[in-house]
ZAMARGU-4260 file (C-alpha; in steps of 0.2 Angstrom, whole numbers, plus 5000, padded with zeros to 4 digits):
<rodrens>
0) 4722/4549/4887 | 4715/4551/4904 | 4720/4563/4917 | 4732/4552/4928 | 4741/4559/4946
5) 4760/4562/4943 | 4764/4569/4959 | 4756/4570/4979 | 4760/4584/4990 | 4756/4580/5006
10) 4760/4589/5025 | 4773/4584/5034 | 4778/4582/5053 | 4768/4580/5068 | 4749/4586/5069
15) 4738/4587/5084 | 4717/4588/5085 | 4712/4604/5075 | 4728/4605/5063 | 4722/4601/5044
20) 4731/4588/5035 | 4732/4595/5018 | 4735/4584/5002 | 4740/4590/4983 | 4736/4581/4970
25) 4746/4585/4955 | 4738/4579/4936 | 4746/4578/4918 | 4731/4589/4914 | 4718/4603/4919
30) 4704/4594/4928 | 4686/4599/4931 | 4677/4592/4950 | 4661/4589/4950 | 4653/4585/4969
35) 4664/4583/4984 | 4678/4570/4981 | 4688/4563/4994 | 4705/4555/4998 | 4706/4539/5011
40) 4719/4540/5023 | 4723/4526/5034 | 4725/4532/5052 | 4731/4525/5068 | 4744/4512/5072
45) 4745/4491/5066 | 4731/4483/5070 | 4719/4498/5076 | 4719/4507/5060 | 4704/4518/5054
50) 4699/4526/5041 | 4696/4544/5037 | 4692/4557/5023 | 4702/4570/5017 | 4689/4581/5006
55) 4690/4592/4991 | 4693/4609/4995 | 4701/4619/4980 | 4709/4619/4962 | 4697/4614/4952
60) 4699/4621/4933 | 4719/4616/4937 | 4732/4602/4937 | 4731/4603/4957 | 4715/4598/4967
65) 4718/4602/4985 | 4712/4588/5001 | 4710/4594/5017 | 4707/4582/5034 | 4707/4589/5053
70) 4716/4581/5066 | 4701/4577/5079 | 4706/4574/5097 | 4705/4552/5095 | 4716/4554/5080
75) 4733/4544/5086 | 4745/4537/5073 | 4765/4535/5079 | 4768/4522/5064 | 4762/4537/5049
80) 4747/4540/5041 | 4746/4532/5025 | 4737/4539/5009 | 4727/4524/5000 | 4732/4522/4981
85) 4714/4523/4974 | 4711/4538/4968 | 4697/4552/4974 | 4681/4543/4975 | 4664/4552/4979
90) 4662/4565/4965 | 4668/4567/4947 | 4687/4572/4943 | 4689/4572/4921 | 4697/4585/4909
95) 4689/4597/4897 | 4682/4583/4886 | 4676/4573/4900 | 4687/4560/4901 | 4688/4556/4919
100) 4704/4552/4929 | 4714/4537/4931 | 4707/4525/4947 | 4724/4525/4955 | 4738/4535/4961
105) 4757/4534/4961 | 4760/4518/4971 | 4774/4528/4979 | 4762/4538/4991 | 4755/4523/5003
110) 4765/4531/5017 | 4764/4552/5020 | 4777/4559/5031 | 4765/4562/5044 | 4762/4557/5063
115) 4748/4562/5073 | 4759/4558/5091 | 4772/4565/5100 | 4787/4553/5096 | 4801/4553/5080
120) 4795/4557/5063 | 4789/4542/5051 | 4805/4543/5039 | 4822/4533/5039 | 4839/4542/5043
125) 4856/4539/5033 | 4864/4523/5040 | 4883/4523/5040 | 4890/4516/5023 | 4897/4501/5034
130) 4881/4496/5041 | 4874/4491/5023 | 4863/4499/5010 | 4852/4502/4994 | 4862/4508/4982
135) 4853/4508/4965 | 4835/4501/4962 | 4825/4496/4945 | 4808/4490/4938 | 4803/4481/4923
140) 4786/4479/4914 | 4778/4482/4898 | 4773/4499/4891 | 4761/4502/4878 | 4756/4520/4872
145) 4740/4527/4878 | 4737/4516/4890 | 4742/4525/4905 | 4739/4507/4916 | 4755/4503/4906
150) 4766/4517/4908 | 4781/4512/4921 | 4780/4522/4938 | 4791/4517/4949 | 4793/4526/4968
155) 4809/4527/4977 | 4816/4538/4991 | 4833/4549/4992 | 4833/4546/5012 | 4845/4559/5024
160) 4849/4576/5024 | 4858/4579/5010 | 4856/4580/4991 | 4860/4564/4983 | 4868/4563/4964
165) 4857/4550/4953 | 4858/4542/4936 | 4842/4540/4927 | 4839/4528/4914 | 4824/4523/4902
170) 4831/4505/4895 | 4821/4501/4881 | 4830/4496/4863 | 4847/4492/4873 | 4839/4477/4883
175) 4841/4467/4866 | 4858/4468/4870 | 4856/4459/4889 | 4844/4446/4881 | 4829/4455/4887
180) 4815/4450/4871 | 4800/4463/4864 | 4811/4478/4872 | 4804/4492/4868 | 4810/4505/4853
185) 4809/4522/4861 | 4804/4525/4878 | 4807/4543/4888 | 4809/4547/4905 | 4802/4557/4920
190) 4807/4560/4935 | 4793/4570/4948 | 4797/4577/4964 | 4782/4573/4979 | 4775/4591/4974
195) 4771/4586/4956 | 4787/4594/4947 | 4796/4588/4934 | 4815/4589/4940 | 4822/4580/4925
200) 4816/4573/4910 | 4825/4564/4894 | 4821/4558/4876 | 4837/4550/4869 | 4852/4551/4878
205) 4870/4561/4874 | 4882/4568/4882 | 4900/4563/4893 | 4893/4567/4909 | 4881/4552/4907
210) 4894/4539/4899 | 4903/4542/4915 | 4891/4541/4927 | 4886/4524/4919 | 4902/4520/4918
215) 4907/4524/4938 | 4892/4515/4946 | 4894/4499/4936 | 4877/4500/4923 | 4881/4492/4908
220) 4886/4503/4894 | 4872/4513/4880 | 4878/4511/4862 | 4880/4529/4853 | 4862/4536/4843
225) 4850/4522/4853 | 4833/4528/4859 | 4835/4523/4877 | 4833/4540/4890 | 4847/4544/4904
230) 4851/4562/4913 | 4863/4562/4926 | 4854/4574/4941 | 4857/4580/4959 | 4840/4580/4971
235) 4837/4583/4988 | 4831/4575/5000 | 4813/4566/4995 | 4799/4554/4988 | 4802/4553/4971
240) 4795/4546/4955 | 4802/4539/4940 | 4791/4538/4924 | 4795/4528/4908 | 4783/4529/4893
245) 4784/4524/4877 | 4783/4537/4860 | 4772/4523/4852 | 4770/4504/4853 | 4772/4494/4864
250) 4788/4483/4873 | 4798/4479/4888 | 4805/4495/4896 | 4817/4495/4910 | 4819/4510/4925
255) 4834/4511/4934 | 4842/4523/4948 | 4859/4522/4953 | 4868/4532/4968 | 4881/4541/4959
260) 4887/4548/4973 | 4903/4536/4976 | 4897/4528/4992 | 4900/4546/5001 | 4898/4539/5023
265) 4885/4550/5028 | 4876/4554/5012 | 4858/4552/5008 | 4854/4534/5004 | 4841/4528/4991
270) 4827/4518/4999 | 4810/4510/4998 | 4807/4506/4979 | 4790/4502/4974 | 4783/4496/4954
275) 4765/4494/4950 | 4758/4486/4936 | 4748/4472/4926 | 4756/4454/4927 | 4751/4445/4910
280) 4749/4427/4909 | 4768/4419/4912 | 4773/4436/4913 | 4781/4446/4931 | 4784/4463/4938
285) 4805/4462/4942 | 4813/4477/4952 | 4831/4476/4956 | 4843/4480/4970 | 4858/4483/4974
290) 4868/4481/4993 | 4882/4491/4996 | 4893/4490/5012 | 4902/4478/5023 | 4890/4471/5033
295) 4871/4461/5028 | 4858/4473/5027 | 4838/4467/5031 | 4825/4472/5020 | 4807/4466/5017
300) 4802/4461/4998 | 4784/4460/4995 | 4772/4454/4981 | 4756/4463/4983 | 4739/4457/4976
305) 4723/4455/4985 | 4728/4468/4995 | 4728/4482/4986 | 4709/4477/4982 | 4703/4488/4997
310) 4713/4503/4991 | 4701/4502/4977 | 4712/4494/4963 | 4702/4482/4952 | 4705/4466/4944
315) 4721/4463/4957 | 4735/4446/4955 | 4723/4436/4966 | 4740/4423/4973 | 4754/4434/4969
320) 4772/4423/4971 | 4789/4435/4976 | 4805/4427/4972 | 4823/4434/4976 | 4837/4431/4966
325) 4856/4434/4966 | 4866/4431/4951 | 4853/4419/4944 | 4852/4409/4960 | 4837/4410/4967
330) 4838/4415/4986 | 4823/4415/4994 | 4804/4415/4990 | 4786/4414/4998 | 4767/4410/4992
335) 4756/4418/5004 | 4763/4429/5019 | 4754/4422/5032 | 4767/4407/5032 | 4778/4417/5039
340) 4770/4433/5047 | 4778/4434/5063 | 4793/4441/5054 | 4783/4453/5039 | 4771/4460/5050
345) 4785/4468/5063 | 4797/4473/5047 | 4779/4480/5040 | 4775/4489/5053 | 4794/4497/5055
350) 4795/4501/5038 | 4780/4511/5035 | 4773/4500/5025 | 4752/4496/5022 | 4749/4481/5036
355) 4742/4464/5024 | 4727/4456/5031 | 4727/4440/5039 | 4725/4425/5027 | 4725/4435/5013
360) 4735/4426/4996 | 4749/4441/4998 | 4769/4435/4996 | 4781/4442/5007 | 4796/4439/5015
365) 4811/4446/5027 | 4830/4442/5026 | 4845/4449/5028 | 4856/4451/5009 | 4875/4453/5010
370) 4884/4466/4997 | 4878/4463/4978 | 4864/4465/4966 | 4846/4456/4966 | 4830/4453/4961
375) 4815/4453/4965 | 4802/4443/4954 | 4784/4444/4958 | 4772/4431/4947 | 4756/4425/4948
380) 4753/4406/4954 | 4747/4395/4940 | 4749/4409/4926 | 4736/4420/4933 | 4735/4438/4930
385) 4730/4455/4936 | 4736/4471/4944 | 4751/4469/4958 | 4763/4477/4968 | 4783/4475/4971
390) 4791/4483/4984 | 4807/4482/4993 | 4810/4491/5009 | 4827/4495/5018 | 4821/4491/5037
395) 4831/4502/5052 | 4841/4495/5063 | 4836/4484/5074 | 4822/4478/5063
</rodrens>
């Protein structure tokens, strides 16, 4: 298996010219660097975005390989730097045996907590209850052992203040059950916090305290002695990053979050879920949602192909389709984001999120979803194939 990223650690907070920007990369396995890698980060705001180096400065012979970039005085980024997915290019990264590391990183790090302006820092708040919100996210795909393109890493965000009590689940053999076909036998979960730690894992669930967790926040129920993975965990405040692979074969594997703290007003909410992965031929990345609240909340779904090609991803979905769906209705979809660009590029921009270039075959779409559970279905057009992203993110108010 080839060294992968698990886990980015980057600065936070407001820099000026002369401050370093330092960025951890955090691998499954001791690596060697040969030459001077480097890391692309994308500064300065929509539309006058440029590109810069973050270069090796320490770690090899470890798990952690250190990136530093200075802030030079024409450096001005309000909106966030964002930290490309493609992994470390310009040198040689591989473990003892020479197998060198996976191309990509967690999808989850496009957007750093960093600003190089004086101004609020990139990040949302935790919006009242009544206003509307996530409450519990999920990805599907197909896993297949050894193949770490196939493993199920899905990114989501405990946003606030406060810690924020989760249920973590690894669906595989009780998807037969929701009439979900090839579900996996025995998958096993991970859960990384931004700095590379595991904070909780699981290989076959047990226990009371799970049971009622599932059974407070509405998940359906795990029959006794399966091989599907779920823990029950507090976190703090955070980016982190769900990982579901398989203990051999291969099969539909499902991830799932779920706020477990009751709908608390003024707790930390769960934001800005992100799946990548391959999209076989009549097959779709699917991540789900939940909104909670009394009022609509606005959120901006997006199917990514083409343009993760220049993050460095290869063989991308080149005419990715997103659909959104609510109790097997479908709500609303979009082929090509251009169509309706004055409203993605805005919610883009006020999310965080990576700005899509003009004309390119990328889906998207904004709108507004009232209390319930969705999905969103990304597909490519005329059975195509290839890598692609699905993200949802929760826009602020007034967005």
């Amino acid at each position: 298996i080839h060294p992968t990223v698990v886990g980015v650690l980057s600065s936070q907070g407001e820099f000026h010219a002369g401050q370093a920007i330092v960025v951890t990369l955090h691998y499954n396995a001791a690596v060697l660097v040969t030459g001077t890698p480097h890391l692309s980060l994308a500064i300065g705001p929509a539309g006058a975005t440029t590109f810069k180096d973050a270069v090796y400065a320490s770690g090899s012979g470890s798990n952690d390989l250190t990136f530093q970039y200075a802030v030079t005085a024409s450096d001005n980024d309000p909106d966030g730097v964002q930290l490309l997915p493609s992994a470390p290019s310009g040198g040689v990264i591989a473990d003892v045996a020479g197998l060198t590391a996976s191309p990509s990183l967690p999808v989850r790090h496009f957007v750093s907590g960093i600003t190089i302006k004086a101004g609020a820092l990139v990040g949302l708040g935790a919006p009242s209850v009544e206003r509307g919100a996530l409450m519990n996210v999920s990805a599907r795909m197909r896993v297949v052992e050894g193949d770490a393109n196939r493993s199920l890493i899905t990114g989501y965000v405990n946003a606030g203040s406060k810690t924020k009590r989760v249920l973590l689940r690894a669906i595989g053999p009780a998807q037969s059950g929701i009439g979900v076909p090839g579900a996996h036998a025995d998958p096993r979960l991970r859960v990384y916090s931004s700095a590379g730690g595991v904070m909780a894992e699981n290989d076959d669930w047990a226990g009371a305290e799970t049971i009622a967790a599932a059974a407070s926040v509405g998940a359906f129920s795990l029959s006794p002695g399966t091989r599907d993975s779920a823990v029950v965990v507090t976190l703090p405040p955070g980016a982190y990053t769900l990982v579901v692979s398989p203990n051999g074969g291969a099969g539909e594997a499902l991830a799932e979050v779920y706020d477990a703290d009751g709908g608390v007003t003024g707790a930390s909410v769960i934001t800005n879920l992100s799946t990548r992965g391959l999209v076989d031929e009549g097959g779709s990345l699917i991540a789900g949602f939940a909104v909670r609240g009394a009022s609509g909340q606005r959120v901006l779904v997006r199917g990514i192909g083409p343009g993760l090609a220049k993050f460095g991803v290869g063989g991308v979905l080149s005419n990715p389709i997103v659909k959104i769906y609510h109790d097997g209705q479908l709500v609303a979809q979009n082929d090509d984001w251009g169509t309706v660009a004055a409203d993605v590029a805005p919610a883009s921009a006020a999310s965080g999120a990576f700005a899509l270039d003009a004309g390119s075959k990328d889906a998207a779409i904004v709108l507004t979803l009232g209390p319930g559970a969705y999905s969103a279905v990304v597909s490519g057009a005329g059975n195509t194939t290839g890598a692609a992203l699905v993200e949802v993110y929760e826009l602020p108010a007034g967005n």
